[in-house]
C-alpha positions in Angstrom: 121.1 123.1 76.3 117.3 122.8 77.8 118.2 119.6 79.4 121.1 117.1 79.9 120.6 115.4 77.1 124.0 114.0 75.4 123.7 115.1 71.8 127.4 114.6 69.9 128.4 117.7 67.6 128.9 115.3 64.6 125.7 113.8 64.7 123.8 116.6 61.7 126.9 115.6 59.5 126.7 112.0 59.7 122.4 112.2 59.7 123.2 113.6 56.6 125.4 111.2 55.0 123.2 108.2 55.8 120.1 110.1 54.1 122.9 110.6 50.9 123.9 106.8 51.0 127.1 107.6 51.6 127.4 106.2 55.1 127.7 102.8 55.8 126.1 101.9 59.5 128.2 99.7 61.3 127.1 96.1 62.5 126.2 97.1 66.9 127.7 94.9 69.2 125.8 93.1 71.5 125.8 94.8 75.2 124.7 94.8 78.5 123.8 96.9 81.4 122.6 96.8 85.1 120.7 98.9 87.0 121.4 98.0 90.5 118.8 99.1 92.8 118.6 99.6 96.2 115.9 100.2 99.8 116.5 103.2 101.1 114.5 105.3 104.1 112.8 107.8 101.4 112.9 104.4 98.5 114.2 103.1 95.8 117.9 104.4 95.1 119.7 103.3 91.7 123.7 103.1 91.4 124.8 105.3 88.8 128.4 106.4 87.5 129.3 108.9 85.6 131.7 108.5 82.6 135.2 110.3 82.2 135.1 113.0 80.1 138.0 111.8 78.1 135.6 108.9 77.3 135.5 108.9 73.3 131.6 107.5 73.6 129.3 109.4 75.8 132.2 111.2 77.7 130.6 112.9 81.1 127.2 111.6 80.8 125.6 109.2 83.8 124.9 105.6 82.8 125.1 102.3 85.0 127.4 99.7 85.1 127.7 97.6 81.7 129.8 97.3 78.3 130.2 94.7 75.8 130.0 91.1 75.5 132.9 89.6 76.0 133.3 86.0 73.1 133.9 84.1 76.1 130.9 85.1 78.2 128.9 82.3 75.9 131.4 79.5 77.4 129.3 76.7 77.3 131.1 75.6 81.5 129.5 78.5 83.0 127.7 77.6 86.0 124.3 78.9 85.7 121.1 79.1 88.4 117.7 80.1 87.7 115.6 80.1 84.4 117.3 77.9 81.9 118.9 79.0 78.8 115.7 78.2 76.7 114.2 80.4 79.2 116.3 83.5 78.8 116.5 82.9 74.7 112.7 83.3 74.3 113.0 86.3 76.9 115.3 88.2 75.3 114.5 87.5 72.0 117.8 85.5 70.9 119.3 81.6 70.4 120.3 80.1 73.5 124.0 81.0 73.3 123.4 84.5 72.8 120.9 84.8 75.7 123.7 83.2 78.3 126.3 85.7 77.0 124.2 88.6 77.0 123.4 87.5 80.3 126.9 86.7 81.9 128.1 90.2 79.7 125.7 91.4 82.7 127.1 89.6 86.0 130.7 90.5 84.6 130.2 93.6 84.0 128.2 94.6 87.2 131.2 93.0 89.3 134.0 94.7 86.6 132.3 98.1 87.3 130.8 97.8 90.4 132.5 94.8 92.6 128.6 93.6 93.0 128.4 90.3 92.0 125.5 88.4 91.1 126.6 84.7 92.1 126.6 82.3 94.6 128.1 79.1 96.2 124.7 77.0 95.3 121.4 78.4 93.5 119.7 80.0 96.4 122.4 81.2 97.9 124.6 84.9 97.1 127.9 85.7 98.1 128.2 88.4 100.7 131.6 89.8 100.5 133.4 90.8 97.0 136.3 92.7 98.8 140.2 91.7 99.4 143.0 91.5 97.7 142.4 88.0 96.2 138.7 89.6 95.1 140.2 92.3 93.2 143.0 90.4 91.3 140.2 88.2 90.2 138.5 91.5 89.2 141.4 92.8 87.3 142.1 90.0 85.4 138.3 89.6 84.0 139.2 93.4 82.7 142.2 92.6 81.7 140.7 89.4 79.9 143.2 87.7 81.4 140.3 85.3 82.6 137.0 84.5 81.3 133.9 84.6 83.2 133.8 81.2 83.0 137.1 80.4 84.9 136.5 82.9 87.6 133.5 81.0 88.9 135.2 77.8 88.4 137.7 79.2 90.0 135.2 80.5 93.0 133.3 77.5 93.2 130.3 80.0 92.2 127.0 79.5 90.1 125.9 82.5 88.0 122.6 83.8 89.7 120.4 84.4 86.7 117.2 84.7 88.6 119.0 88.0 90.2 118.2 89.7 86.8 115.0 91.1 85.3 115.5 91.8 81.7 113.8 95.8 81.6 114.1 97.2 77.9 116.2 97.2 74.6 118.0 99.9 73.0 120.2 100.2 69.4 122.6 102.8 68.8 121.5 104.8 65.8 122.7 103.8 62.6 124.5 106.6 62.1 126.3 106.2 65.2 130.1 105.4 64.6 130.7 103.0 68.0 126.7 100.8 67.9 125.6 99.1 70.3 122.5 96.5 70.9 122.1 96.9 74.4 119.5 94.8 76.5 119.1 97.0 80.1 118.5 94.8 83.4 117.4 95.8 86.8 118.9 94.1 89.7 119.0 94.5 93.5 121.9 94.8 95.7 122.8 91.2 97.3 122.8 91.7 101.2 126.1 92.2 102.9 127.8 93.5 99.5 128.7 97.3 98.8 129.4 99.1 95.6 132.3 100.9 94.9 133.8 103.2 91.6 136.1 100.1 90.4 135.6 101.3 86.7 138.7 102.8 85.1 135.9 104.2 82.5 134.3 106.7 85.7 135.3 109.6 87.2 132.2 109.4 90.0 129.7 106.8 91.6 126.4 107.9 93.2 123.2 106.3 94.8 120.4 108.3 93.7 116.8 108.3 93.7 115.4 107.6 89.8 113.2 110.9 90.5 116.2 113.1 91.6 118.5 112.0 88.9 115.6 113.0 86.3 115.2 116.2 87.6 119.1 116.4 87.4 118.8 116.1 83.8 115.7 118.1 82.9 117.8 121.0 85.1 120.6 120.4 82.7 123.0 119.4 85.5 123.1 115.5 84.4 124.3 114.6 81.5 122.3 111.4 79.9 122.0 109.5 77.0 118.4 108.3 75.8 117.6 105.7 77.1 119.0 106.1 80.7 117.0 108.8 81.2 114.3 106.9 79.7 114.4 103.9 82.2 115.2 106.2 85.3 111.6 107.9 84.4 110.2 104.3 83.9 112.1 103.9 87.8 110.1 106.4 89.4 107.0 104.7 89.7 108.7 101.7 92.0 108.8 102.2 95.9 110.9 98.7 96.1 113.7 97.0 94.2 111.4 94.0 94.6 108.6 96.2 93.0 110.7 96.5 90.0 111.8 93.0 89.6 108.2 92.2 90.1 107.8 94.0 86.9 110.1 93.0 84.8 108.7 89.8 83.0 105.8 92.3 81.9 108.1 94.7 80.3 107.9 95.2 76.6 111.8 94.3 74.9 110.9 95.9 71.6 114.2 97.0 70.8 114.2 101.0 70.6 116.0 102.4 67.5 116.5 106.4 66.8 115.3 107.1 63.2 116.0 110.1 61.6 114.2 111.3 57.8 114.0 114.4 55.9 111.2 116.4 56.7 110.5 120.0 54.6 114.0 120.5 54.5 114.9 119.6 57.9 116.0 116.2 59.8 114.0 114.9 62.1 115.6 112.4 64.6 113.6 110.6 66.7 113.0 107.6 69.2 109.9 105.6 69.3 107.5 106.0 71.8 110.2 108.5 73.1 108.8 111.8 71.5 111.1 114.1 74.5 114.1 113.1 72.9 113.1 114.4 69.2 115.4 117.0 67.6 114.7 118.6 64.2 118.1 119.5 62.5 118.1 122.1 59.7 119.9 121.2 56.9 122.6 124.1 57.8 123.6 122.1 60.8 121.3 124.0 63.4 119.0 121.7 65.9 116.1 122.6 68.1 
């Protein structure tokens, strides 16, 4: 391949059978993901992992830390900090409930994956230290779902530090995807005195990286990416700062982006939005350019 773009084999076959009517797209699941940013001597570095290969969806490809919402994440007890609700709803583009799930899917899953966590004793304040044994049981029952978000800051005598997070784009899975998702992407910077580490059963490797160098990873075809992370790691390079970024963030544009794909003079043409480097035109024999 030209680049490391993550294209799945079965993709032509199922373009296909969504242009015939005889696919039905699945309903996408609401999802979140972080991309934890941090000051480094030559700039801004992001926290990447890169999935197992056995992974069913996206196997070997880099992403960040994120995943589904989890029913419980909109728990009406969580302890929250920073813009309200309301505030968060009209942001992201959803009712109130969905905008503190989608939200908390963030925090949880940032601490699942990463053991960052985006919380804090009051509202200004962060915790500094995520490891120890009693840390990680609490982290291995949220993946478990042995405990809801909810409980483990009860639990913690934490607040959830939404003003931590800058909402930074929206992507949907194509329709002709068989595992959709409807993911909103944050940006975040690492609290002081925490660390990250690979606590993801779902990775095989963790990496700070500068946004620039991980691009050219992929146009070299050595990193493996879907869409839209190399999208926002492009959008990435223009930031010295982690602040710079969350700076920008309010600004951004969350229009959620969503792959179409027609029939063109005997061809498929599958495309992103304002994304024309991701464009592949399929020929109706299966081959793709």
């Amino acid at each position: 391949m030209a680049n490391g773009q993550w294209y799945p084999p079965e993709w032509p076959d199922r373009i296909r059978a969504l242009a015939a009517g005889t696919l039905t797209p699945v309903t996408p699941k609401r999802a979140a993901t972080v991309m934890l940013l941090k000051d480094t001597g030559g700039g801004v570095a992001v926290h990447m992992l890169r999935r197992r290969a056995s992974m069913a969806f996206a196997g070997g490809a880099y992403a960040y830390p994120g995943g589904g919402v989890d029913p419980r994440d909109d728990d009406h007890h969580v302890r929250w900090a920073g813009p309200t609700r309301a505030w968060w709803a009209d942001r992201l583009g959803v009712d109130e409930t969905a905008a503190q799930a989608i939200v908390c899917a963030a925090v949880r899953e940032t601490y699942e994956e990463a053991g960052v966590l985006l919380a804090g004793p009051a509202p200004d304040a962060v915790v500094r230290d995520t490891t120890g044994d009693d840390w990680e049981a609490d982290r291995a029952a949220l993946v478990a779902r042995e405990l809801s978000f909810a409980e483990f800051l009860d639990r913690r005598g934490l607040v959830l530090r939404s003003d931590l997070l800058g909402a930074w784009t929206r992507w949907i899975t194509p329709e002709f995807e068989s595992r959709r998702y409807d993911t909103w992407f944050f940006v975040a910077a690492l609290p002081e005195g925490q660390r990250t580490r690979n606590a993801s059963t779902e990775a095989d490797r963790t990496v700070w990286i500068a946004p620039r160098e991980a691009a050219a990873g992929y146009d070299k075809g050595e990193l493996l990416m879907m869409p839209p992370t190399i999208a926002t790691l492009r959008q990435l390079t223009t930031y010295g700062a982690a602040a710079q970024a969350l700076e920008a963030a309010p600004g951004r544009d969350l229009t959620p982006v969503l792959a179409t794909a027609r029939l063109v003079d005997g061809e498929i043409v599958l495309s992103w939005p304002g994304h024309d480097e991701f464009t592949k035109h399929i020929a109706t024999g299966g081959a793709s350019a």
